[in-house]
C-alpha positions as a Markdown table, in Angstrom:
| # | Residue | x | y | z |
|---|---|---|---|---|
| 1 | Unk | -17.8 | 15.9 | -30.1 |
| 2 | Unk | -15.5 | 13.4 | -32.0 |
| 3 | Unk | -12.5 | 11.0 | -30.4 |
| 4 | Unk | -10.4 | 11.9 | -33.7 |
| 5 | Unk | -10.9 | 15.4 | -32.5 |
| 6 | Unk | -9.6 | 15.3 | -29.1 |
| 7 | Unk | -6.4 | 12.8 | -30.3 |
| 8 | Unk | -5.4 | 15.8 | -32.6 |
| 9 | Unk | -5.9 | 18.6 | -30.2 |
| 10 | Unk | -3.6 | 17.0 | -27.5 |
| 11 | Unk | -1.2 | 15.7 | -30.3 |
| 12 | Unk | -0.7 | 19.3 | -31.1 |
| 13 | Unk | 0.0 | 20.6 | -27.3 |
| 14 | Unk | -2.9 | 21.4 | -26.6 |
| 15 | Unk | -5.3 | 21.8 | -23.5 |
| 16 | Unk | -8.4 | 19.6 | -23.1 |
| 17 | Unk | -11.3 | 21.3 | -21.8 |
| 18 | Unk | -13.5 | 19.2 | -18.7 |
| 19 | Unk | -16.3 | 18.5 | -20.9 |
| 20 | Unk | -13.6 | 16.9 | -23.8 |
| 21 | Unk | -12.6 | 14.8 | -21.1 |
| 22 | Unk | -15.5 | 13.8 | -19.2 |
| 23 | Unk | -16.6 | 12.9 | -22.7 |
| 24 | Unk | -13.4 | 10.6 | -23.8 |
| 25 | Unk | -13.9 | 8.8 | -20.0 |
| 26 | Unk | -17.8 | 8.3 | -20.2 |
| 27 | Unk | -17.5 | 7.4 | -23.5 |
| 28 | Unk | -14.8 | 4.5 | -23.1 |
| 29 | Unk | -16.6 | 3.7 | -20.2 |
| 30 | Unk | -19.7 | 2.6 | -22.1 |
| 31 | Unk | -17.6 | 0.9 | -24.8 |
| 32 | Unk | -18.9 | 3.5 | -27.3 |
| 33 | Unk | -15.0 | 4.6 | -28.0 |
| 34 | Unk | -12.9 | 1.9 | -29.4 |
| 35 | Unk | -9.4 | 0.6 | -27.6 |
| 36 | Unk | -7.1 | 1.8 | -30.5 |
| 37 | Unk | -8.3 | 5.6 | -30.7 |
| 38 | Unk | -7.9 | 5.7 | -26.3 |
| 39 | Unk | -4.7 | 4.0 | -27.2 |
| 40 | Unk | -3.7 | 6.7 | -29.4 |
| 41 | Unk | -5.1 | 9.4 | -26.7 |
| 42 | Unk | -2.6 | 7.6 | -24.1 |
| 43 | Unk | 0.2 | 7.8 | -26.5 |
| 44 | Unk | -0.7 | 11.4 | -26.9 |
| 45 | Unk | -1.0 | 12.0 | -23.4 |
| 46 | Unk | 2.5 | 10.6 | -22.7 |
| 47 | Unk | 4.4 | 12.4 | -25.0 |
| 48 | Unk | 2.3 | 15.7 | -24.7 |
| 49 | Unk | 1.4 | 15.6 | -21.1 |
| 50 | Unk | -1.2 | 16.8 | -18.8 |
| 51 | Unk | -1.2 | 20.1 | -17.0 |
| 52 | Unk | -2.8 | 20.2 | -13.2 |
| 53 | Unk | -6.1 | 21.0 | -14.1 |
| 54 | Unk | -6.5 | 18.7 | -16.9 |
| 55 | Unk | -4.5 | 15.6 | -14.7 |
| 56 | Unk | -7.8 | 16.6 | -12.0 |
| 57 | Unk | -10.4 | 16.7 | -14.6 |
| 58 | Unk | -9.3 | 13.5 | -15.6 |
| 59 | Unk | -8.8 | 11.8 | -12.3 |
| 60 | Unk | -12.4 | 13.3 | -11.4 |
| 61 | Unk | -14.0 | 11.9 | -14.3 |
| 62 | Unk | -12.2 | 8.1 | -13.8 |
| 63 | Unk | -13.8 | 8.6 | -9.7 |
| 64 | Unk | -17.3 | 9.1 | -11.2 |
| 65 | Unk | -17.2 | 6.7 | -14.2 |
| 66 | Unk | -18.9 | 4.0 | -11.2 |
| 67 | Unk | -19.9 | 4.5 | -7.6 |
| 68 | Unk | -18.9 | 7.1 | -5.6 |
| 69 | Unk | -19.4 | 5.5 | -2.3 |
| 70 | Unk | -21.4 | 8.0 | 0.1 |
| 71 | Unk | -19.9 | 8.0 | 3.9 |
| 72 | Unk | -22.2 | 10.5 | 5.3 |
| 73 | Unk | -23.9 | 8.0 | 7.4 |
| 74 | Unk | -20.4 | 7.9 | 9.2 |
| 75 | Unk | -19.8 | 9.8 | 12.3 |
| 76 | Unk | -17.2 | 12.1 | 12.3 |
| 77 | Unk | -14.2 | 12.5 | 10.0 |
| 78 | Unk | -13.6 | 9.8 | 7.7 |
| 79 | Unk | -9.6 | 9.0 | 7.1 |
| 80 | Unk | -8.1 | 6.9 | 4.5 |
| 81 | Unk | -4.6 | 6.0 | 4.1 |
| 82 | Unk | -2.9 | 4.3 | 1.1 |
| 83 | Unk | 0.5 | 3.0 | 0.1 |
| 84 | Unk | 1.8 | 2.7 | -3.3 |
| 85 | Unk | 3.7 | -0.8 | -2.4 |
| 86 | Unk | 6.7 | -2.7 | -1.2 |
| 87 | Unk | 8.2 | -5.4 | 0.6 |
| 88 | Unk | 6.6 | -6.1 | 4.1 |
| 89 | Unk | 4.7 | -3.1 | 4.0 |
| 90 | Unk | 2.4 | -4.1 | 6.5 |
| 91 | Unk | 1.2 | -1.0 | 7.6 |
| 92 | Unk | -2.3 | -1.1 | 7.4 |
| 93 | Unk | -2.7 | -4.0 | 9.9 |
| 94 | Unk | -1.2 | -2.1 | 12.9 |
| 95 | Unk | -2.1 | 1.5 | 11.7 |
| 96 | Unk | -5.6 | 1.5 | 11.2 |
| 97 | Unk | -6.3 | -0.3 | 15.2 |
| 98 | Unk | -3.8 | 2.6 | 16.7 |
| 99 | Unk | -5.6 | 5.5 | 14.8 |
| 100 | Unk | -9.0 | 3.9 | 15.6 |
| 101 | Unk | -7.9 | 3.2 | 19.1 |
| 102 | Unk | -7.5 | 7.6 | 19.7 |
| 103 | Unk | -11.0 | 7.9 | 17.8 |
| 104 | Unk | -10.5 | 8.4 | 13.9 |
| 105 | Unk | -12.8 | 6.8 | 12.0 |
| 106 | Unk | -11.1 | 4.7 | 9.2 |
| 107 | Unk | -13.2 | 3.4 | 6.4 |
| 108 | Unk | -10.5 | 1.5 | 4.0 |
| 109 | Unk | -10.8 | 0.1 | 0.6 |
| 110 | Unk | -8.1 | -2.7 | 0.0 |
| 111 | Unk | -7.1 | -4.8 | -2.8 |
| 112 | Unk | -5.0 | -8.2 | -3.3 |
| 113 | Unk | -1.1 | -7.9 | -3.8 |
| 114 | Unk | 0.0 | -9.3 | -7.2 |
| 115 | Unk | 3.7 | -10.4 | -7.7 |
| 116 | Unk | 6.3 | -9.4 | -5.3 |
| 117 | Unk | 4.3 | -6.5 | -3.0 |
| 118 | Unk | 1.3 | -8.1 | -1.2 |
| 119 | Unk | -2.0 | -7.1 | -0.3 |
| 120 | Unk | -3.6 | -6.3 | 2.9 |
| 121 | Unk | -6.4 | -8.6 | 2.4 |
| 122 | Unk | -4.3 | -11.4 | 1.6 |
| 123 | Unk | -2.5 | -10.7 | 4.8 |
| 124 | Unk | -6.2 | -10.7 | 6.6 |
| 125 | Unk | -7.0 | -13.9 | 5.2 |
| 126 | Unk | -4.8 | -15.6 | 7.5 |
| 127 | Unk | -7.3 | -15.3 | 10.4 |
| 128 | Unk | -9.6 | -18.0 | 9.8 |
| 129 | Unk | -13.4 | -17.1 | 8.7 |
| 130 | Unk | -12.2 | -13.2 | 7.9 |
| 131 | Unk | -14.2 | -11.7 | 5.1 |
| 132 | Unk | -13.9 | -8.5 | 3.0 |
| 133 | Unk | -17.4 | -9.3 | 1.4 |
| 134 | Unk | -19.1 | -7.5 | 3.3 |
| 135 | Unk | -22.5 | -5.1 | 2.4 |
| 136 | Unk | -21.8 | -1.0 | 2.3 |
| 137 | Unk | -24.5 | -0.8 | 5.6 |
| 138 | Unk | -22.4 | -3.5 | 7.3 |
| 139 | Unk | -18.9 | -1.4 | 6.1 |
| 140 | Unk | -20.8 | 1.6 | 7.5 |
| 141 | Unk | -22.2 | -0.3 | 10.6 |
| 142 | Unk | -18.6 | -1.1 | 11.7 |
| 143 | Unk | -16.9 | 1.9 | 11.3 |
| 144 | Unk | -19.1 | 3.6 | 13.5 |
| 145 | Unk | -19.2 | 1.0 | 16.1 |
| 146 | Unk | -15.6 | -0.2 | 16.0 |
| 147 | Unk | -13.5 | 3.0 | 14.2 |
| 148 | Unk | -12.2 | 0.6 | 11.5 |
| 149 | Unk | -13.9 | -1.7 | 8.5 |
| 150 | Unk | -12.0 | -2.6 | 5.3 |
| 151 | Unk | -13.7 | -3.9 | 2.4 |
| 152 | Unk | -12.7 | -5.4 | -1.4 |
| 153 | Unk | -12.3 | -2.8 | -3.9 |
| 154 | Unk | -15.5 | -3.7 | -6.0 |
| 155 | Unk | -15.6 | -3.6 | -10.1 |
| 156 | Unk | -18.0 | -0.6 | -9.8 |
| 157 | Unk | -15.7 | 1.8 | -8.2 |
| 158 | Unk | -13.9 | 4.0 | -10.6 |
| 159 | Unk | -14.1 | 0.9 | -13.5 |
| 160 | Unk | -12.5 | 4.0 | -16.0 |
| 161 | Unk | -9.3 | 3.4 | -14.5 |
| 162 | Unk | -9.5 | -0.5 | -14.8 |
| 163 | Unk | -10.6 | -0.5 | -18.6 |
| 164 | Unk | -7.5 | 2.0 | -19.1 |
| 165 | Unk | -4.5 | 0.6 | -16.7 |
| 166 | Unk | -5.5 | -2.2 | -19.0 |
| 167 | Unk | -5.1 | -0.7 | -21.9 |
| 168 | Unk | -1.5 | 1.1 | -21.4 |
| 169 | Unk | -0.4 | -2.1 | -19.6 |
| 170 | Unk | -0.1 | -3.3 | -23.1 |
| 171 | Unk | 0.7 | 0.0 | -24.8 |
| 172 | Unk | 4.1 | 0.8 | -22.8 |
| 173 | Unk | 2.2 | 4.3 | -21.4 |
| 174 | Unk | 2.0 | 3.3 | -17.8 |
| 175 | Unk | 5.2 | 5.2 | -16.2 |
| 176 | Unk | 3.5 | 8.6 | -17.0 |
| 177 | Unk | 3.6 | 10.8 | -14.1 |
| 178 | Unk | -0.1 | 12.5 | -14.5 |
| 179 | Unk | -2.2 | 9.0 | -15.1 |
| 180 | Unk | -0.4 | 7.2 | -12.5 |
| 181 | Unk | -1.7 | 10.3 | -10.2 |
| 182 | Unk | -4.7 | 10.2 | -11.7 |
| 183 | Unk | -5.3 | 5.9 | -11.6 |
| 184 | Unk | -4.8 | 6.0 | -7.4 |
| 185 | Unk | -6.6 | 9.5 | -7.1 |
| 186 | Unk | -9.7 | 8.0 | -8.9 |
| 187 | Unk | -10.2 | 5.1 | -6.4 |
| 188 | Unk | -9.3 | 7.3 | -3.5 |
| 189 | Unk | -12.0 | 10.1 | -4.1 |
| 190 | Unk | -14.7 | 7.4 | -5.3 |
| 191 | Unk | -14.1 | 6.0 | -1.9 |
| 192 | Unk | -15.6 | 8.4 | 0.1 |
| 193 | Unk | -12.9 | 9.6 | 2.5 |
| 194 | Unk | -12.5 | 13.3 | 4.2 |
| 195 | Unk | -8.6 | 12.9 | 4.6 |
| 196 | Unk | -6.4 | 10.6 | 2.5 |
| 197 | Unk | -2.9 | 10.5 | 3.7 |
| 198 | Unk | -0.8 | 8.9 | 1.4 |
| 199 | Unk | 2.9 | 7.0 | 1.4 |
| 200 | Unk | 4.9 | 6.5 | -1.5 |
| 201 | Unk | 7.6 | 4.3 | -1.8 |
| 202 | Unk | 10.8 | 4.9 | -3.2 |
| 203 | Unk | 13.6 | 2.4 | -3.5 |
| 204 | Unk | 14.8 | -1.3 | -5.2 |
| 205 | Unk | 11.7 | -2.3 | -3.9 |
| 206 | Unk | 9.3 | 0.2 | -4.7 |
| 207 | Unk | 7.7 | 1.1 | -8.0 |
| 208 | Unk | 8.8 | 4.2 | -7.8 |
| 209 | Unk | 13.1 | 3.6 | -8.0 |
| 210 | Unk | 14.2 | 6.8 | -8.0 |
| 211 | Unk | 13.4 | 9.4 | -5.1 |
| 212 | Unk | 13.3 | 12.5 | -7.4 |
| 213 | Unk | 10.6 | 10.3 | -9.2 |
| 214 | Unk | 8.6 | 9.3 | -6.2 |
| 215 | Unk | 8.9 | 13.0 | -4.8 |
| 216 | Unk | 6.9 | 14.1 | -7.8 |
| 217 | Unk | 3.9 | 11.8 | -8.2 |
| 218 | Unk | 3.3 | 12.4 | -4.3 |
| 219 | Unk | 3.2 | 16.0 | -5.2 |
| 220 | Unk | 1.2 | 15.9 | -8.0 |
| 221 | Unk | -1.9 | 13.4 | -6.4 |
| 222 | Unk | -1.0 | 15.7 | -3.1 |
| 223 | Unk | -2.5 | 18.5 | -5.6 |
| 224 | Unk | -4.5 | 16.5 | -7.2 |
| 225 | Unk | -6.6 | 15.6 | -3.6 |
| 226 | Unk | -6.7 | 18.8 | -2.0 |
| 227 | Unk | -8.0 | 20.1 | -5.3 |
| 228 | Unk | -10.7 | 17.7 | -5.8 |
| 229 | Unk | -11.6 | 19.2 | -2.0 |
| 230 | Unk | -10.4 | 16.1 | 0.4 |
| 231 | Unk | -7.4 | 17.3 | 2.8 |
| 232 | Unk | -4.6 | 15.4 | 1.5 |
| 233 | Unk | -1.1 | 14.5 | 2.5 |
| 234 | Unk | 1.4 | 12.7 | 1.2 |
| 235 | Unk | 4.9 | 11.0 | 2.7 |
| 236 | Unk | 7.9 | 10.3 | 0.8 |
| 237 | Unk | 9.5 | 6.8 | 2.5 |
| 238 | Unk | 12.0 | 4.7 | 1.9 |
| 239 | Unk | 11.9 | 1.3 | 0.2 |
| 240 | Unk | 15.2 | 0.2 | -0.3 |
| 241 | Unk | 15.5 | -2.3 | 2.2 |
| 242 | Unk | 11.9 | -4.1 | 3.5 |
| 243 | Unk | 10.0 | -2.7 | 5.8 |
| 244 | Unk | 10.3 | -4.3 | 9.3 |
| 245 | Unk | 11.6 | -7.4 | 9.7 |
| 246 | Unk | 8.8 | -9.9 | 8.3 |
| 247 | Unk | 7.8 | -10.6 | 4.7 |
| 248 | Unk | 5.0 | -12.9 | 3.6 |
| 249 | Unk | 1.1 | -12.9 | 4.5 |
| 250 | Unk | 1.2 | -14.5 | 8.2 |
| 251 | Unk | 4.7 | -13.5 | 9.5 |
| 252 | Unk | 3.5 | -10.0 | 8.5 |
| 253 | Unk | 0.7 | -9.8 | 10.4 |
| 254 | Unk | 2.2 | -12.0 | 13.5 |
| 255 | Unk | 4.7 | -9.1 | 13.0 |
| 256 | Unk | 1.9 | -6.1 | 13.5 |
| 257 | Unk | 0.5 | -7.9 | 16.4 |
| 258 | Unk | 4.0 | -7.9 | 18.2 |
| 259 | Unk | 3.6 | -4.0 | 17.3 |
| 260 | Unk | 0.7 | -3.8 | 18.9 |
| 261 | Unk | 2.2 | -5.3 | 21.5 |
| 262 | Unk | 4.9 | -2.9 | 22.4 |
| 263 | Unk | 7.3 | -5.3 | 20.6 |
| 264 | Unk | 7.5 | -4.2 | 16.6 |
| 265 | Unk | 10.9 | -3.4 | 14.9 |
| 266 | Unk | 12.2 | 0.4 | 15.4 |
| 267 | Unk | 11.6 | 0.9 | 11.5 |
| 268 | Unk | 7.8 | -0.1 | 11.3 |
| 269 | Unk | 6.9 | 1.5 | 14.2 |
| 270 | Unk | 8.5 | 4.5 | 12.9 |
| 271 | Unk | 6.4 | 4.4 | 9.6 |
| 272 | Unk | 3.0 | 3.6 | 11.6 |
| 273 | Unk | 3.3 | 6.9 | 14.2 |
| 274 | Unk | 4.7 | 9.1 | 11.1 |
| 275 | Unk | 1.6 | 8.1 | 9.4 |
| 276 | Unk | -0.8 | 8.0 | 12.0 |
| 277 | Unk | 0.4 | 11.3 | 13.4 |
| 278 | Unk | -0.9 | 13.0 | 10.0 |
| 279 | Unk | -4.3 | 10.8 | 10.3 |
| 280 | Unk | -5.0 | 12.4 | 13.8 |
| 281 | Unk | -4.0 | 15.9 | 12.7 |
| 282 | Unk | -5.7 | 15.4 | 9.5 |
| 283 | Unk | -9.2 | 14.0 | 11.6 |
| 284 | Unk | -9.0 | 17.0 | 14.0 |
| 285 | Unk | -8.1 | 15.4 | 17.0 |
| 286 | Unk | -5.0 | 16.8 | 17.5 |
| 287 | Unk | -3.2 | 20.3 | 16.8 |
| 288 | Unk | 0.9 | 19.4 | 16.5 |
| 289 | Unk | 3.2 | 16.6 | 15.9 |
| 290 | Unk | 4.0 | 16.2 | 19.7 |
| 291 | Unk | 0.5 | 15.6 | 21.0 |
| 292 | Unk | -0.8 | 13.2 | 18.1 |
| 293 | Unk | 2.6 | 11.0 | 18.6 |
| 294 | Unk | 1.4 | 11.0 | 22.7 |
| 295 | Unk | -2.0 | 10.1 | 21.9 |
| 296 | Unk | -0.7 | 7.4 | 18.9 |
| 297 | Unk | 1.7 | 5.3 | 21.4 |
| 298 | Unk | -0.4 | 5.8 | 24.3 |
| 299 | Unk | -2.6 | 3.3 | 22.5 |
| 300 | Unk | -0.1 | 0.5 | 22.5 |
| 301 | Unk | 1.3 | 1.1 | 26.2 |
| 302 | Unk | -2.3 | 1.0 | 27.5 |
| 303 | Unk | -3.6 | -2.0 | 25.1 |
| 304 | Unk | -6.3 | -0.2 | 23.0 |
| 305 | Unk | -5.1 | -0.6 | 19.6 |
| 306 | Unk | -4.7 | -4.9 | 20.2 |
| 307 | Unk | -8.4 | -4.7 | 21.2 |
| 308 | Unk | -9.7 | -2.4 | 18.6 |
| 309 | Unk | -7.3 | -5.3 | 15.9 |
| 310 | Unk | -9.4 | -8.0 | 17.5 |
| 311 | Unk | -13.0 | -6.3 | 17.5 |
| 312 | Unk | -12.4 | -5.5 | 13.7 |
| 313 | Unk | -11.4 | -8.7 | 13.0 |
| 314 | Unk | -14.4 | -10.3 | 14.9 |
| 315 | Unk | -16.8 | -8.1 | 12.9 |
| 316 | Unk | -15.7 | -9.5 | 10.1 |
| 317 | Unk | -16.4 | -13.1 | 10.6 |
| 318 | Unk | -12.3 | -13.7 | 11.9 |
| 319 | Unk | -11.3 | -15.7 | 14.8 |
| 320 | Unk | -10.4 | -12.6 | 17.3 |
| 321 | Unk | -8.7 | -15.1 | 18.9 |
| 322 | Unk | -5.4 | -15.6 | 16.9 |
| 323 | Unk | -5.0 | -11.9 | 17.9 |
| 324 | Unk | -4.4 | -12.6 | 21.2 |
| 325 | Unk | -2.7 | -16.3 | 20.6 |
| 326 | Unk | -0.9 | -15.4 | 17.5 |
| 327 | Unk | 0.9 | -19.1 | 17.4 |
| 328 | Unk | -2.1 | -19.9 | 16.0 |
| 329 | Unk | -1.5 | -18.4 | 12.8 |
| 330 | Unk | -0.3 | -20.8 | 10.2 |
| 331 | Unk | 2.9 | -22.3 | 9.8 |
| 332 | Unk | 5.6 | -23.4 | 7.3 |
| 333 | Unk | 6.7 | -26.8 | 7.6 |
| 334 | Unk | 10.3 | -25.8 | 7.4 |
| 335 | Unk | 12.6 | -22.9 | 8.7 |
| 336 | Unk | 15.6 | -22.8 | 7.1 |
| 337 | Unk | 18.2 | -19.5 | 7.8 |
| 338 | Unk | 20.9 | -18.1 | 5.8 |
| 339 | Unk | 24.0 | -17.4 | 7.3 |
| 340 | Unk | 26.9 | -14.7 | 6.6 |
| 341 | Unk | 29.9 | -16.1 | 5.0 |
| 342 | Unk | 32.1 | -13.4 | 6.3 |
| 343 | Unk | 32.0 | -10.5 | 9.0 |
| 344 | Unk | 31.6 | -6.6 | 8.3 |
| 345 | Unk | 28.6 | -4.1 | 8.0 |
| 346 | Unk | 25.2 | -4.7 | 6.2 |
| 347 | Unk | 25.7 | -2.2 | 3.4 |
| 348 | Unk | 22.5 | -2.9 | 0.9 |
| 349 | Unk | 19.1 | -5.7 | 0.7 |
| 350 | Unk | 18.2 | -6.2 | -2.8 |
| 351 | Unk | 14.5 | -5.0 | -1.6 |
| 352 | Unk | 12.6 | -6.4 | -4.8 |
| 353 | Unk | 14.7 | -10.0 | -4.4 |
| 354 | Unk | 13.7 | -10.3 | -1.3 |
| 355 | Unk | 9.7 | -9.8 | -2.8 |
| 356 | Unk | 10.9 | -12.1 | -5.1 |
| 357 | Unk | 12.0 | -14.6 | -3.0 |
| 358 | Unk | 8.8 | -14.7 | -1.4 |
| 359 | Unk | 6.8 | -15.3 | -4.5 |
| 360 | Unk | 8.9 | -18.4 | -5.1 |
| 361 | Unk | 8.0 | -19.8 | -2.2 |
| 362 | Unk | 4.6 | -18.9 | -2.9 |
| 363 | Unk | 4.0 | -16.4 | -0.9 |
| 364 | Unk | 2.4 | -14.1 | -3.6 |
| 365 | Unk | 0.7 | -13.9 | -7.1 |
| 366 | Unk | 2.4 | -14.9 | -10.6 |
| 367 | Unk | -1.3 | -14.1 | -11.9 |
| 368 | Unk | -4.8 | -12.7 | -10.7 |
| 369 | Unk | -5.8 | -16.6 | -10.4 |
| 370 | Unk | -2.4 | -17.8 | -7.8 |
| 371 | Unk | -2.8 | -19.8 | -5.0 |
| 372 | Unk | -1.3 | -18.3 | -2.2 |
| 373 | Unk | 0.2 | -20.1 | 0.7 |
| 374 | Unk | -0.6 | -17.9 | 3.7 |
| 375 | Unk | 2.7 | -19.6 | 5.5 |
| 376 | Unk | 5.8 | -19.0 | 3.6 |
| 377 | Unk | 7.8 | -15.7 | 3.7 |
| 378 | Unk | 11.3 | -14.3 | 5.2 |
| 379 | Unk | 12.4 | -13.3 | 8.8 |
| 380 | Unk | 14.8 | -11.0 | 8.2 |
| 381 | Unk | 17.7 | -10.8 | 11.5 |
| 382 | Unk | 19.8 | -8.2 | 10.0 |
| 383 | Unk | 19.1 | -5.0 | 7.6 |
| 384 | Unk | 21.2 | -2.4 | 6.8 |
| 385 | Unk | 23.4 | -0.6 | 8.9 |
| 386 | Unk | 23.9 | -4.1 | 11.3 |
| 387 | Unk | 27.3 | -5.6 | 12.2 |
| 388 | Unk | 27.6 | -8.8 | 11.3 |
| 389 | Unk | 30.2 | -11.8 | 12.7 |
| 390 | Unk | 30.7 | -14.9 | 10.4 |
| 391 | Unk | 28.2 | -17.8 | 10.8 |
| 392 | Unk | 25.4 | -15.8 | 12.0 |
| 393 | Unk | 21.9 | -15.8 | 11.0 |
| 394 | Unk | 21.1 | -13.1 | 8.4 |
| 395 | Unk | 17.2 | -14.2 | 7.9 |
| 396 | Unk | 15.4 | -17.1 | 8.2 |
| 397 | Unk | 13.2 | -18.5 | 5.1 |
| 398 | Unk | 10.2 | -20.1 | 5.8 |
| 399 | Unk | 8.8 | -22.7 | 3.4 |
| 400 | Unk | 6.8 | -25.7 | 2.8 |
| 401 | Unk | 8.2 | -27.0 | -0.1 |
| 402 | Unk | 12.3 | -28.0 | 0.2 |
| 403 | Unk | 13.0 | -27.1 | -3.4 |
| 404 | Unk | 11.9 | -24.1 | -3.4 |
| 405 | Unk | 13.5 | -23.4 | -0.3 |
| 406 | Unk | 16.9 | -24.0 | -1.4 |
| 407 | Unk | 16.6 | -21.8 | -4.8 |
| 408 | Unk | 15.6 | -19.0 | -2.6 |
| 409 | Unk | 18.1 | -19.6 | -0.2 |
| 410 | Unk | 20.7 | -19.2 | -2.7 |
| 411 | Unk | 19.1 | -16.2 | -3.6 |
| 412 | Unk | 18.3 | -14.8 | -1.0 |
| 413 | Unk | 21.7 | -15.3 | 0.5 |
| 414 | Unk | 22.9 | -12.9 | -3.1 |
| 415 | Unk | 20.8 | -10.2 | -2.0 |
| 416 | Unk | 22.5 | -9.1 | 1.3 |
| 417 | Unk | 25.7 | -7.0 | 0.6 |
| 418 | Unk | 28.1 | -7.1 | 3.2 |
| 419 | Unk | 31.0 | -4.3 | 3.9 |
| 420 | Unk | 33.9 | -3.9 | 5.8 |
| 421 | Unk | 33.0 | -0.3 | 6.1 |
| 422 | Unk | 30.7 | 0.8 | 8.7 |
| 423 | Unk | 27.4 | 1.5 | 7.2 |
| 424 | Unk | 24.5 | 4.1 | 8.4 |
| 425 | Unk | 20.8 | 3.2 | 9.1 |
| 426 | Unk | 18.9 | 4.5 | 5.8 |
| 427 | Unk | 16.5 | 7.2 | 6.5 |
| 428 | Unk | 12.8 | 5.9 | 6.5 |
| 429 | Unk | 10.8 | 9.2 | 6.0 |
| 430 | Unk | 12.1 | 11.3 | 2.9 |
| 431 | Unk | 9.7 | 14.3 | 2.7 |
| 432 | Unk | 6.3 | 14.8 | 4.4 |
| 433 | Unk | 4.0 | 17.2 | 1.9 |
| 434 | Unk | 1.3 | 19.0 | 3.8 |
């Protein structure tokens, strides 16, 4: 089988068999095909296309390129949920202790945010001694004991899909609808989970801007999951404003405690029961919307899922006891807020400014190698659909150095759009696939 072979055939339109590409993916894999002949396959690829059972075989052969991590020593059902990215999308932090609290067993690879979107484990690292490190028989160990473990997404699972995101970084083929299906599929099915329930974002501060757009890819890795035999489903939410009120790695997870709490923002808890409802239903241990949401909140009246927060983050080296003392999370220095020049209606956030803004103040990655500064981030006061007086707070920016505090006030101050017209609360959940 030849490389040159397989560029022509799906230059011409045509169909690549399984074995053509578990070849091209082992292949590339062991550095035995070069980067310019993939690089024409991408090209290929993106101008060609990729039916449904070709976008699987691919997606399939990127999951076994490395380890396919093996959960069988886990009790039960094994859920896994994953978000494509946005502003303050802190879901993970609040969602996993809720779902473990009613008895599904969630066993979550993470990664690190890079630029305006953050990561979970970033967000984790603000309790003091917390580790992602951890061995596969300690992941294991704490799933079964606690319902929850989340570990570092390691450079042996699904590496195919590393060596090629790299490549079509830098050959403008990334924003292809089958091989960004197939790049999060990969690491999903190499991980090891029964259920994956996904949530795409759609908005300013999404990846994916356009709904129609964001509709489609959560279709096609819907397909692409139940295909590969995991029980998939996918939600469609919105992005155009940030999600909750908190941006930035400590606020964000001072703002899932208050969740956990009884106390989290009407949109975030929204998102966490939407998402958690199709974990439970997805697990088995609950036949309809209506009882899953019962069981779901039931663990935040009674104080389960705040417990179940601190025992995961005590297994994992953290100081449980910022979960219950959450002023012990760090600081910034300096609290600045922006206020409205004029009264009316919150009509639009600039989502991905607001990202932005955050960065500047360090609270994310320029590069892989950034510094973050766990403190720093936005308080948002009013999102869209909010009346608004003159002089009052729209968000507060929290910083620790004071010039970067006022560029991003001025900024920040740019994204909010303000009408005289009334203006309606966007709609958070687009589409639920199932």
């Amino acid at each position: 089988m030849r490389m040159y072979d397989l560029i022509n055939k799906k230059k011409n339109g045509e169909e690549l068999t399984r074995e053509e590409i578990d070849f091209m993916i082992k292949e590339y894999t062991a550095d035995a095909i070069p980067d310019y002949q993939v690089s024409a396959m991408m090209m290929a690829i993106y101008f060609r296309g990729m039916n449904e059972t070709e976008t699987l075989y691919l997606t399939e052969a990127m999951a076994k390129s490395g380890n396919m991590i093996n959960l069988s020593a886990i009790e039960g059902i094994k859920v896994d949920k994953h978000s494509t990215g946005g502003v303050g999308d802190k879901t993970s932090l609040a969602l996993a202790p809720m779902v473990a609290a009613c008895g599904i067993k969630v066993a979550k690879m993470s990664g690190r945010g890079l630029g305006h979107t953050g990561g979970t484990i970033d967000k984790l690292q603000s309790f003091p001694g917390f580790t992602t490190e951890i061995t596969v028989d300690q992941f294991i160990q704490n799933v079964n004991q606690i319902g929850i473990a989340i570990m570092g997404q390691t450079n042996e699972l699904a590496p195919a899909d590393k060596k090629l995101y790299a490549l079509r970084d830098v050959t403008a083929t990334v924003d292809h609808m089958s091989l960004i299906a197939s790049s999060i599929m990969s690491k999903k099915l190499a991980a090891g989970a029964d259920v994956i329930v996904l949530d795409v974002k759609t908005g300013s501060g999404a990846f994916m801007k356009d709904e129609k757009d964001a509709v489609a890819l959560a279709e096609e890795m819907y397909r692409i999951g139940n295909d590969a035999g995991r029980k998939t489903i996918a939600l469609v939410t919105d992005m155009d404003q940030p999600l909750g009120n908190a941006v930035g790695n400590s606020l964000e997870v001072k703002e899932a405690i208050e969740t956990l709490k009884g106390n989290g923002p009407a949109d975030f808890v929204e998102l966490c029961v939407a998402l958690g409802v199709q974990m439970i239903i997805g697990g088995g241990l609950a036949t309809d919307q209506m009882e899953a949401e019962s069981k779901i909140r039931a663990t935040i009246t009674d104080g389960t899922a705040l417990k179940r927060m601190a025992d995961f983050i005590a297994a994992q080296g953290g100081d449980a006891d910022f979960v219950y003392h959450p002023e012990k999370l760090p600081k910034a220095e300096i609290v600045e807020p922006i206020i409205a020049a004029e009264c009316g209606y919150i009509e639009k956030i600039i989502c991905d400014e607001v990202g932005l803004c955050s960065l500047v103040l360090g609270g994310g990655r320029v590069t892989k190698d950034s510094e973050i500064d766990l403190a720093v981030g936005i308080v948002l006061k009013k999102k869209v659909g909010d009346a608004v007086k003159e002089g009052e707070v729209l968000a507060d920016i929290h910083g620790n150095d004071a010039e970067k505090v006022r560029e991003v006030k001025e900024r920040l101050l740019k994204a909010y759009k303000i009408s005289s017209k009334e203006t309606r609360t966007p709609v958070l959940i687009k589409k639920i696939i199932s």
